[in-house]
C-alpha positions as a printed Julia matrix, in Angstrom:
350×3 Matrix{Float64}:
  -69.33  121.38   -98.63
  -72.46  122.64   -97.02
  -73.16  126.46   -95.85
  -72.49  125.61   -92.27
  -68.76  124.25   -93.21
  -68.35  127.24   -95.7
  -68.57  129.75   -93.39
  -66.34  128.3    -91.11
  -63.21  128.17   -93.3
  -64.75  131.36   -94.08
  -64.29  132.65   -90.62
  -61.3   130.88   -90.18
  -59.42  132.91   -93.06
  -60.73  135.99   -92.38
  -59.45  135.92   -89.09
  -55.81  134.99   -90.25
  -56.01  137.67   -92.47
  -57.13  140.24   -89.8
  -54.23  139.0    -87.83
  -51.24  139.36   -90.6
  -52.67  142.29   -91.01
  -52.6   143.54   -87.29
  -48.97  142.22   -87.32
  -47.7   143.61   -90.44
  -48.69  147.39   -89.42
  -46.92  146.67   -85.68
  -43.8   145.83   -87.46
  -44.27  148.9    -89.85
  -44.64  150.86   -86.79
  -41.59  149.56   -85.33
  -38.97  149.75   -87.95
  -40.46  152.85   -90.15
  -41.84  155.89   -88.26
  -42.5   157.92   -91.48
  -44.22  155.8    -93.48
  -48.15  155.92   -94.36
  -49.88  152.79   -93.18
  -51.57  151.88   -95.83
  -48.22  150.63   -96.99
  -48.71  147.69   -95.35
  -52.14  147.32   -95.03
  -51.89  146.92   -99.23
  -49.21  144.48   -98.73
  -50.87  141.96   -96.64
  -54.46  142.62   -98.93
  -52.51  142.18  -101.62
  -51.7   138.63  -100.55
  -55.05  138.27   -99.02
  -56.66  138.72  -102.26
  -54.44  136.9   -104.37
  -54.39  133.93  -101.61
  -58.19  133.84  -101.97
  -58.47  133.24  -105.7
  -55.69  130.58  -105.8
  -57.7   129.06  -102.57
  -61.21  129.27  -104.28
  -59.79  127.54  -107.66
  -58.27  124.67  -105.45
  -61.38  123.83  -103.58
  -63.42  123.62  -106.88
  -60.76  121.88  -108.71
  -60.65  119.17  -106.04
  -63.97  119.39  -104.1
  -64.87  116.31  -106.43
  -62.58  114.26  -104.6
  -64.33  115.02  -101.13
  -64.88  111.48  -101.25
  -61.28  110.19  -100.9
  -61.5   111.73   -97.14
  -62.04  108.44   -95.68
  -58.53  107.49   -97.12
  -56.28  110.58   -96.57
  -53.59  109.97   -98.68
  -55.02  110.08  -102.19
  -56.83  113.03  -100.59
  -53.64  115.13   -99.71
  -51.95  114.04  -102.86
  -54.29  115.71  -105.45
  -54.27  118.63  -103.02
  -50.42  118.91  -102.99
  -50.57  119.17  -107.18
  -51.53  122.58  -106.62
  -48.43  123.35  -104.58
  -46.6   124.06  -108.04
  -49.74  126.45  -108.99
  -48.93  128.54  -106.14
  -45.38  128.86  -107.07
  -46.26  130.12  -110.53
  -49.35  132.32  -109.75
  -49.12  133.74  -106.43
  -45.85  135.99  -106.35
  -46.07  137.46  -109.49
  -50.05  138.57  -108.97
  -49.56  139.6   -105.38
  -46.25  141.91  -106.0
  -47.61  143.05  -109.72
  -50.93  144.43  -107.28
  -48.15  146.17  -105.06
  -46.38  147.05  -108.18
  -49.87  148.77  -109.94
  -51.29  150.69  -106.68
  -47.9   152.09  -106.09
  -47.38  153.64  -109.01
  -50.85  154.93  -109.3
  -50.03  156.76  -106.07
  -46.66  158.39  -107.55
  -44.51  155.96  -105.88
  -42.56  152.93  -106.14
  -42.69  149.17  -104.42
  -39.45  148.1   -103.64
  -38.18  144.87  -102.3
  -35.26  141.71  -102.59
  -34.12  140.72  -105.88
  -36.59  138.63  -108.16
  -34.63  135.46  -107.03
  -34.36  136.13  -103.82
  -38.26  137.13  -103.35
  -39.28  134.09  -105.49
  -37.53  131.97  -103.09
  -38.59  133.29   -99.65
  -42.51  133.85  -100.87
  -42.81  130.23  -102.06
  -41.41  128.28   -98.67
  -43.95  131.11   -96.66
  -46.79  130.31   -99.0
  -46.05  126.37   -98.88
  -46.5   126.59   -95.13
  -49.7   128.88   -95.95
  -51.22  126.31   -97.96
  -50.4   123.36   -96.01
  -52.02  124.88   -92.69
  -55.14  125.79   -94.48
  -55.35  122.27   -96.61
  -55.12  120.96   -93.02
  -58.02  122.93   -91.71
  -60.06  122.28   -94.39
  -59.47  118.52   -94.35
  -60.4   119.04   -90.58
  -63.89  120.69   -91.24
  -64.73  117.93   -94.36
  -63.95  115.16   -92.49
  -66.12  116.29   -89.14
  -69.16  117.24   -91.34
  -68.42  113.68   -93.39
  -68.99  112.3    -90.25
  -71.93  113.91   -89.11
  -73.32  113.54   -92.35
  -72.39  109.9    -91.92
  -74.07  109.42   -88.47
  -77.34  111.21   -89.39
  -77.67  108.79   -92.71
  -76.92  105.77   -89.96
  -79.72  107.22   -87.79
  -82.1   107.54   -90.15
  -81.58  104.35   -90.74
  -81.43  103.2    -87.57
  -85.26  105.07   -87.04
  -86.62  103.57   -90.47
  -85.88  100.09   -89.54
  -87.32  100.54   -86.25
  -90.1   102.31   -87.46
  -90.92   99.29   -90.05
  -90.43   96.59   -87.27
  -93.53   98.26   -85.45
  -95.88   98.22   -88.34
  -96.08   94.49   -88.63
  -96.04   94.29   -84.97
  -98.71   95.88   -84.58
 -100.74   94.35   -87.73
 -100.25   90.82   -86.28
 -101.69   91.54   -83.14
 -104.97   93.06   -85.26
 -104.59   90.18   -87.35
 -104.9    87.43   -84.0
 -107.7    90.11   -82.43
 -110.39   89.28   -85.22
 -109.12   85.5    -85.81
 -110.32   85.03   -81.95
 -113.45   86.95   -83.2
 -114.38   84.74   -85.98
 -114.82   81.89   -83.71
 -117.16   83.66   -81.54
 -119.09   86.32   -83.29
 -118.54   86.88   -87.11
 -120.83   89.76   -87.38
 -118.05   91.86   -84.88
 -114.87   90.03   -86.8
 -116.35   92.09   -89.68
 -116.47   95.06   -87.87
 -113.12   94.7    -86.6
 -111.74   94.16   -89.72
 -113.17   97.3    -90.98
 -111.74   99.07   -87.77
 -108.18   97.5    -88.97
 -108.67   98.69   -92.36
 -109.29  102.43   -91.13
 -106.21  102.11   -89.35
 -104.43  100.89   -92.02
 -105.57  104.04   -94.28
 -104.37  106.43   -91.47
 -100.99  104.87   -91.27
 -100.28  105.54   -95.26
 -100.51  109.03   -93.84
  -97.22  108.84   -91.92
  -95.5   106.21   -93.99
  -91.58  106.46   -94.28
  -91.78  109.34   -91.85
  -90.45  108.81   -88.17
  -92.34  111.23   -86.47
  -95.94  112.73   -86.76
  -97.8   115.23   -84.82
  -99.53  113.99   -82.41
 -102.82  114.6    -83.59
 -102.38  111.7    -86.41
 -100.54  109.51   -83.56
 -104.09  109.87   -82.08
 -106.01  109.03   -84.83
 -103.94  105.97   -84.77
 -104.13  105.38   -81.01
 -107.71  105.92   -81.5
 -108.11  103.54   -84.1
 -106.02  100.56   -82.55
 -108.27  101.51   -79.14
 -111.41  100.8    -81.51
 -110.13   97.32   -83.12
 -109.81   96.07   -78.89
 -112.71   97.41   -77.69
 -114.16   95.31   -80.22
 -112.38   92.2    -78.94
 -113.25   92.95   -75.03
 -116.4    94.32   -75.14
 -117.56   95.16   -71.99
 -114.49   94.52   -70.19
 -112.48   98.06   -71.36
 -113.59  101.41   -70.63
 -110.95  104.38   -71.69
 -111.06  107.65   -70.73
 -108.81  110.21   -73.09
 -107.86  113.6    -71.77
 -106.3   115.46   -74.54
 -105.18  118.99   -74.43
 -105.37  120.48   -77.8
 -102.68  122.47   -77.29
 -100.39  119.76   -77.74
 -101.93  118.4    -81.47
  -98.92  119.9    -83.32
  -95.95  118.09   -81.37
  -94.42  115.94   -83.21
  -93.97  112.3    -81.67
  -92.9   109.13   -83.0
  -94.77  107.33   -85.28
  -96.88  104.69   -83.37
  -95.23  105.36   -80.11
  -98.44  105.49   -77.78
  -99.68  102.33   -79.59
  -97.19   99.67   -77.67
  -97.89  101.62   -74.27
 -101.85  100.88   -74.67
 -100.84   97.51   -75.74
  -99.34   96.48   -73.0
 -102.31   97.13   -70.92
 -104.52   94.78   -72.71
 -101.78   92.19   -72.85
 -100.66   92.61   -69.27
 -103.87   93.7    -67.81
 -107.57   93.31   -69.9
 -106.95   89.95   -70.9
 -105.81   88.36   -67.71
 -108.85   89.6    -66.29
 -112.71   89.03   -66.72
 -113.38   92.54   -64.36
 -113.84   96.49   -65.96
 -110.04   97.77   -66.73
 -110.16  101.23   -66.65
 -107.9   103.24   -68.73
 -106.74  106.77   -68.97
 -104.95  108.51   -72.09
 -103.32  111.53   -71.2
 -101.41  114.23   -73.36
 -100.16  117.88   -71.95
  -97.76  119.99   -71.43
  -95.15  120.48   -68.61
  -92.52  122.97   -68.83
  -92.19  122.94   -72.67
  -92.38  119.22   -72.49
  -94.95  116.99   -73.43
  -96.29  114.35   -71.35
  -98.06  111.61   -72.93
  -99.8   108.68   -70.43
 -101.59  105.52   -70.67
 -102.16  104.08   -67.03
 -104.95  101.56   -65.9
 -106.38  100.41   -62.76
 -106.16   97.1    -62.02
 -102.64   96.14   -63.91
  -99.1    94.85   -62.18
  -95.72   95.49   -63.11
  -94.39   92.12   -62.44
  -96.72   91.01   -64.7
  -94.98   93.52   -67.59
  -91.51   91.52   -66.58
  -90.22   94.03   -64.27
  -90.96   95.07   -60.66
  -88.97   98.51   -60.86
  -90.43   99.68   -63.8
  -86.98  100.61   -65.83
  -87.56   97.86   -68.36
  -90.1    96.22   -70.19
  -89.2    92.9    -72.38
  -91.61   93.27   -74.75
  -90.48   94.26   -78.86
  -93.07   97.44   -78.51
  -91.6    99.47   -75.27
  -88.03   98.04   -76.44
  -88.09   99.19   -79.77
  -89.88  102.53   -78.34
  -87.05  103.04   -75.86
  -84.91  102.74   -78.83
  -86.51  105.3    -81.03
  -87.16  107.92   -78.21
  -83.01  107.1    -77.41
  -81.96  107.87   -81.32
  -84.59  111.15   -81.45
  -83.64  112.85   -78.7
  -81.11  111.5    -76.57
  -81.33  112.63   -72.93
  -84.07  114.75   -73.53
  -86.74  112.02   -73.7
  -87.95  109.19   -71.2
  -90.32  106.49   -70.85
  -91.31  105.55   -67.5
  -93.67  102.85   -65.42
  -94.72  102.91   -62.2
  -96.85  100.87   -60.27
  -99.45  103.02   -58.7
 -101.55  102.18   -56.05
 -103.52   99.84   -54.47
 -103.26   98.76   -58.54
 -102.48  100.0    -61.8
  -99.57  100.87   -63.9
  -98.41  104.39   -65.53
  -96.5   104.55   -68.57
  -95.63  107.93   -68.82
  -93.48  109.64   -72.02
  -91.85  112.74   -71.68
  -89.86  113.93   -75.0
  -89.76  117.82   -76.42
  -92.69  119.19   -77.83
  -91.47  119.89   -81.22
  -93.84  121.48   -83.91
């Protein structure tokens, strides 16, 4: 069980206790007017204390069967072998407390018969330790499954994560085997480019964010391996506020966005494509552009700019969906006379 689960059984017991407590000194009150309070203040602690031990040796007697929560039976069953424990233990220690810190005071406990006592303590304490096995089979099986649904969305990211890599290695790949046919010595180059990009990418492998300042380095590098390709045809602008270098974004999540525009835009085109890379911050978000001049949205496969059918923005929606939920968005919008905006908005975590 992890802290955060701990301290809620934690909190959960001592509030029961506060409360027997609370209730055992209004019926002292009621029924004994002479009495000193600490009376039953000792009783109830007495229990408390005894109750506590019995409860911590259960939990790490049968903690290694944490497992069997998916199937509740087998679960329940090896918790109910410690019913007999509590029989055998929990009167005797609790009343022998009583017993000790009354006569240390000059005085003497009194209560039912030994029969009698035996009897009535066990049924309360069976309904005790049934309510709290309850509880805690509650809190296990919520943080089982939150443990479970963070393992299946880190899973969910990886895989994601992976499908970009090659994605974005065959499209290098096809960039310099157009090259080779048309001018070797810039292939070369290219394929240097790719292999600087390649290097920077071991630097966030297996990881599902980055900050954005290695996101760049990657954007920067994939920007390099076209500009190769369209020489002449491509000028980018990048407006970077530094203030935004430690947000964490994820991994290759810019890289699709630019893609698009050379895909959509640069290469159905012999004209200048202007492009503009933006990162900054708006009210504790941060807002991370690629828009060009000259591009269409029907030609991205949408003409409202929700969707985009292409793997890159679909696996990005994904990612930015199983991150952050809500709190992050990927838009385009056809500006005009021309152009398209992709705009990101997602936290700016450090």
């Amino acid at each position: 069980m992890n802290r955060r689960a701990t301290l809620s059984l934690a909190g959960a017991w001592l509030l029961f206790w506060a409360l027997m407590v609370a209730t055992a000194i209004q019926d002292f009150l009621r029924h004994d007017d002479h009495g000193p309070l600490w009376q039953p203040i000792l009783w109830e602690s007495s229990s408390m204390v005894v109750a506590s031990l019995l409860l911590a040796m259960q939990r790490l007697a049968t903690r290694r069967h944490d497992t069997l929560l998916a199937t509740p039976a087998p679960w329940f069953a090896r918790q109910a072998l410690w019913l007999p424990v509590w029989w055998i233990l929990f009167t005797p220690l609790a009343f022998g407390i009583r017993h000790g810190v009354y006569a240390l005071l000059g005085a003497e406990y009194q209560h039912e018969p030994w029969g009698e006592t035996l009897l009535y303590e066990n049924v309360k304490i069976s309904v005790f330790v049934i309510i709290f096995t309850l509880i805690t089979f509650g809190v296990l099986s919520y943080r089982a499954a939150e443990q479970a649904n963070a393992n299946w969305r880190t899973a969910q990211l990886h895989q994601l994560t992976q499908q970009m890599q090659p994605h974005f290695l065959f499209n290098a790949l096809n960039t310099i085997s157009s090259l080779m046919h048309t001018d070797v010595e810039r292939a070369d180059a290219t394929l240097v480019q790719l292999a600087d990009v390649l290097r920077a990418t071991l630097d966030v492998s297996g990881q599902q964010q980055a900050p954005l300042s290695t996101e760049l380095r990657l954007l920067r590098g994939y920007a390099r391996l076209m500009e190769e390709r369209f020489a002449d045809r491509v000028q980018i602008v990048w407006e970077i506020d530094a203030a935004c270098s430690d947000c964490l974004v994820p991994v290759m999540s810019m890289q699709p966005l630019l893609e698009n525009v050379f895909k959509h835009t640069v290469e159905r085109r012999r004209g200048v494509t202007k492009i503009a890379i933006s990162a900054k911050r708006d009210s504790g978000a941060l807002l991370l552009t690629v828009s060009d001049d000259a591009g269409h949205l029907a030609a991205h496969g949408t003409d409202s700019g929700v969707a985009v059918s292409g793997i890159g923005v679909r696996n990005l929606r994904e990612r930015l969906q199983a991150l952050h939920g809500e709190q992050a968005t990927l838009q385009l919008r056809q500006l005009a006379p021309a152009g398209v905006r992709a705009q990101m908005r997602l936290p700016c975590v450090s």
